[in-house]
C-alpha positions as CSV (number, residue, x, y, z in Angstrom):
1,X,-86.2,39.3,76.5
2,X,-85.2,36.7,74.2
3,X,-88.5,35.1,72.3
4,X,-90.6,37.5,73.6
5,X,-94.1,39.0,71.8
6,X,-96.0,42.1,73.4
7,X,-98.8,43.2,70.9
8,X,-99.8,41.6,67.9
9,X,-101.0,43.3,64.0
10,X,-104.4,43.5,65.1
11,X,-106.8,45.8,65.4
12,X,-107.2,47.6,68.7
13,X,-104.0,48.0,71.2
14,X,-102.2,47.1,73.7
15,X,-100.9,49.4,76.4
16,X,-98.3,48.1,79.0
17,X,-97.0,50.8,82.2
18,X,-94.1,51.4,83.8
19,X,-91.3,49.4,85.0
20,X,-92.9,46.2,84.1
21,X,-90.8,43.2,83.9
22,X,-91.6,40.6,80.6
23,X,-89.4,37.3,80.6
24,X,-88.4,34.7,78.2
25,X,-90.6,33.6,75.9
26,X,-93.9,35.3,77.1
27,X,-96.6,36.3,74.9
28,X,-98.5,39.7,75.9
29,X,-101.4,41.5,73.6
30,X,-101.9,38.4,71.1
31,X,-105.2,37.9,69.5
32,X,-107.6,35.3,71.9
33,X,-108.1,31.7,71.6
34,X,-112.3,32.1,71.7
35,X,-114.2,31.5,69.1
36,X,-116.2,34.8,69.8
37,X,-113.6,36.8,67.6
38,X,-114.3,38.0,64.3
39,X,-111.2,38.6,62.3
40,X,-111.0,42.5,61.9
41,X,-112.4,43.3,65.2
42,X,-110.8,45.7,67.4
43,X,-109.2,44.2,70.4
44,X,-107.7,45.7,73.8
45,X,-105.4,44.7,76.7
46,X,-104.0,47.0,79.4
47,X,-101.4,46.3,81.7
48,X,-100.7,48.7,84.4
49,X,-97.2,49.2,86.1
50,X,-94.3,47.7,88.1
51,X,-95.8,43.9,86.8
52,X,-93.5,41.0,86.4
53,X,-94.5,38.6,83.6
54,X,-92.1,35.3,83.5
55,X,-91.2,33.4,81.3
56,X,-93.4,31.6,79.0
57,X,-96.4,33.4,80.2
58,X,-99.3,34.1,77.6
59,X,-101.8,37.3,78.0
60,X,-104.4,37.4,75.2
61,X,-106.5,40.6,73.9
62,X,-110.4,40.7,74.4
63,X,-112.7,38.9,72.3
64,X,-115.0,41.6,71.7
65,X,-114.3,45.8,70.8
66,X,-116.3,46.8,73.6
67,X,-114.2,44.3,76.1
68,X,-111.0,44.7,77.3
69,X,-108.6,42.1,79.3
70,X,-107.1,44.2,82.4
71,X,-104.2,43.8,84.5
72,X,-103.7,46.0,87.4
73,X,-100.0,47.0,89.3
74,X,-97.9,45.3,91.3
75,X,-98.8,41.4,90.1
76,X,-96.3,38.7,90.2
77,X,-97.2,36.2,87.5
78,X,-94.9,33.0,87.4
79,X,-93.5,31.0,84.9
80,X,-96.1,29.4,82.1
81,X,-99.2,30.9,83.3
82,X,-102.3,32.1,80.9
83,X,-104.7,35.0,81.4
84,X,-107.5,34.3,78.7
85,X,-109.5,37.3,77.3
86,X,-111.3,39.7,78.9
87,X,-110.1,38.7,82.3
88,X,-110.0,41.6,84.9
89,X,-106.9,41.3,87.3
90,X,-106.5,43.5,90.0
91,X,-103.4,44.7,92.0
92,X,-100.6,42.7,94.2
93,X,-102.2,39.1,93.1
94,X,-99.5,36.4,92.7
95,X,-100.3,33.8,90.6
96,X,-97.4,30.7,90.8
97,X,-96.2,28.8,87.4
98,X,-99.1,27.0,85.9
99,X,-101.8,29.1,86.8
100,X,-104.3,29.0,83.9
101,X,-107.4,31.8,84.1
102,X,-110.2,31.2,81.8
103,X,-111.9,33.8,79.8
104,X,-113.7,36.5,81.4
105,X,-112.4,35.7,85.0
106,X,-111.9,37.9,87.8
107,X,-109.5,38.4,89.8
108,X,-109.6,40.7,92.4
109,X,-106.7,42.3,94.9
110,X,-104.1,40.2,97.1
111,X,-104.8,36.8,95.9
112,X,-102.7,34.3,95.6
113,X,-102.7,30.9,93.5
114,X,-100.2,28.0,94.2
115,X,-99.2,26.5,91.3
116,X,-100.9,24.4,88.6
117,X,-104.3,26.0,89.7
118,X,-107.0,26.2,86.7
119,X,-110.2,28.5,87.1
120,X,-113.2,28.3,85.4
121,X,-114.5,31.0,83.0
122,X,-116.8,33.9,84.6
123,X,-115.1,32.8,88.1
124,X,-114.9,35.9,90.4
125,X,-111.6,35.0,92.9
126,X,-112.2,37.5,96.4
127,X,-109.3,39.6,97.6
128,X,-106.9,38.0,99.9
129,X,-107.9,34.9,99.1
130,X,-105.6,31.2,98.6
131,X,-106.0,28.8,96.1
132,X,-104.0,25.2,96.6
133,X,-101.7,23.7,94.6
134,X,-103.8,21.6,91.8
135,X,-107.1,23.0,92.4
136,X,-109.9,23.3,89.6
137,X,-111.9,26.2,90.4
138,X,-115.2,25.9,89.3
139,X,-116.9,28.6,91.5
140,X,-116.6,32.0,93.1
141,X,-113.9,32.0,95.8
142,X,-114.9,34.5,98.5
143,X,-112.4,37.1,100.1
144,X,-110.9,35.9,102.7
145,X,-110.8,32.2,102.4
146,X,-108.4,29.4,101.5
147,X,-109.8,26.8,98.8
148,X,-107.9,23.8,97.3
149,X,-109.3,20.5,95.7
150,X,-109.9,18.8,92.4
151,X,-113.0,21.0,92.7
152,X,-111.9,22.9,94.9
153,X,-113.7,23.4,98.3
154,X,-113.3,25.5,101.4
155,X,-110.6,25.1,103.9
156,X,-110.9,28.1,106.3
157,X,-109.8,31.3,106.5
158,X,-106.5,32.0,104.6
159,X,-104.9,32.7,108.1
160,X,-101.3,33.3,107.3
161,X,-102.2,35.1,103.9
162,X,-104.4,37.8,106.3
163,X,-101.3,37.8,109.1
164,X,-99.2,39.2,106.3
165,X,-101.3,41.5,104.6
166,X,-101.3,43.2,108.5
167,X,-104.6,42.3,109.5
168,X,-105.3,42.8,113.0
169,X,-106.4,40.0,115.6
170,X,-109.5,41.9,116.2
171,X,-110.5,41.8,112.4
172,X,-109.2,38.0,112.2
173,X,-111.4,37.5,115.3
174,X,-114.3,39.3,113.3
175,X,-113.7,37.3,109.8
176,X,-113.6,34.4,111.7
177,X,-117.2,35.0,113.3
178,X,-118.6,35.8,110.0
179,X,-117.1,32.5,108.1
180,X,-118.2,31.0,110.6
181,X,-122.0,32.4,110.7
182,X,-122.2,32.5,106.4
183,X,-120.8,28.8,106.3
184,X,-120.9,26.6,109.1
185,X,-124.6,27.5,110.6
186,X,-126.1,25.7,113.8
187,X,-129.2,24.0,113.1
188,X,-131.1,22.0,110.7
189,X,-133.8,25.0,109.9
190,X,-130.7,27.5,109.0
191,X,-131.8,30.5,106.2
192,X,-130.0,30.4,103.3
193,X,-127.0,31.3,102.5
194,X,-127.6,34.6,100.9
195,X,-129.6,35.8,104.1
196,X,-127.1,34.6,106.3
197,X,-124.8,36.8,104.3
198,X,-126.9,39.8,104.7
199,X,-127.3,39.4,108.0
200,X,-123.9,39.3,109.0
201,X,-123.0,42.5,106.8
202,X,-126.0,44.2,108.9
203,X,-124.1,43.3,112.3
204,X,-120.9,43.2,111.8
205,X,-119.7,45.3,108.3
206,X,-116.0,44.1,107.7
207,X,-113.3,46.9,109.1
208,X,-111.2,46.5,106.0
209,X,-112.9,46.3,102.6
210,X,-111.4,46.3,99.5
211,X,-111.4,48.7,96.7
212,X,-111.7,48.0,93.2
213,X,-108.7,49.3,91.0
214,X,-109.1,52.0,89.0
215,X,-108.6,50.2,85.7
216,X,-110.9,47.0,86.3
217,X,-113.6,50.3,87.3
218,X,-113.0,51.7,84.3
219,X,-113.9,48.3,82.6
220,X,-117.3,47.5,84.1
């Protein structure tokens, strides 16, 4: 495509699949806007295969040698958005024009993004999760839920997003218990979060859960 980069004269590589679509303008495998780097390092970024990247989109290499920024298969990324360094992206995530990922975020299957969303660095988005349109992320999103906000907050299950992926209304039923349980407890003398968490997982382990791509494995 017309104006577009993919790989820079750096040290290190970048590998992209198959059947991966790279529009107008994009950048993909240039060297990382962090600070970190040290001129003459070796740097990585691996996409994996049938990806579209549109136009105006920018993909930067790790920071480090022994990092690496990941993308997985089957990711629709929209117009003008940024995946910093060392972010690990899993597989069938959309992210709409404007999404911007900080370094070292993670990202991890069936997620979706509206547009103009902006996450934090280090942020770990769940699978099958929503983000609204305009949100700042400054947290961990879990799997499963909708956020949205100028810091963004919870808004429930992300209903529709679950109905699509084929969830049935026996496991909705069931993730609706446990949000529920982990988030909006009954009493003033409630456990903490984390035990509420762990004692959810004890009674009710999720039907469906969510396996890590092979390439963000091979990364951690």
């Amino acid at each position: 495509m017309t104006g577009t980069v993919v790989g820079d004269d750096l040290p290190g590589r970048t590998v992209l699949g198959c059947n991966n679509i790279i529009g107008h303008h994009a950048v993909v495998g240039i060297k990382c806007q962090d600070m970190k780097y040290k001129t003459g390092d070796e740097c990585f970024l691996e996409v994996g295969d049938n990806n579209e990247i549109r136009e105006h989109t920018s993909i930067h290499r790790s920071s480090k040698s022994n990092e690496m920024t990941v993308i997985g298969d089957n990711n629709l990324i929209m117009g003008s958005c940024h995946i910093a360094h060392d972010c690990k992206v899993g597989n069938d995530n959309i992210f709409a024009n404007n999404t911007l990922l900080a370094g070292h975020v993670v990202v991890e299957d069936y997620a979706h993004t509206a547009g103009a969303t902006v996450v934090h660095q280090f942020c770990c988005i769940g699978s099958f999760s929503f983000i609204g349109g305009g949100s700042v992320v400054s947290q961990d999103v879990p799997r499963y839920v909708m956020v949205s906000g100028e810091r963004a907050e919870l808004r429930g299950l992300n209903l529709e997003g679950l109905r699509r992926r084929g969830f049935s209304m026996q496991e909705v039923r069931s993730l609706r218990t446990a949000y529920r349980n982990i988030f909006m407890p009954i009493g003033t003398n409630s456990v903490g979060i984390e035990q509420r968490l762990s004692e959810v997982c004890r009674k009710n382990r999720p039907r469906r859960v969510v396996a890590t791509s092979p390439r963000m494995k091979s990364t951690q």
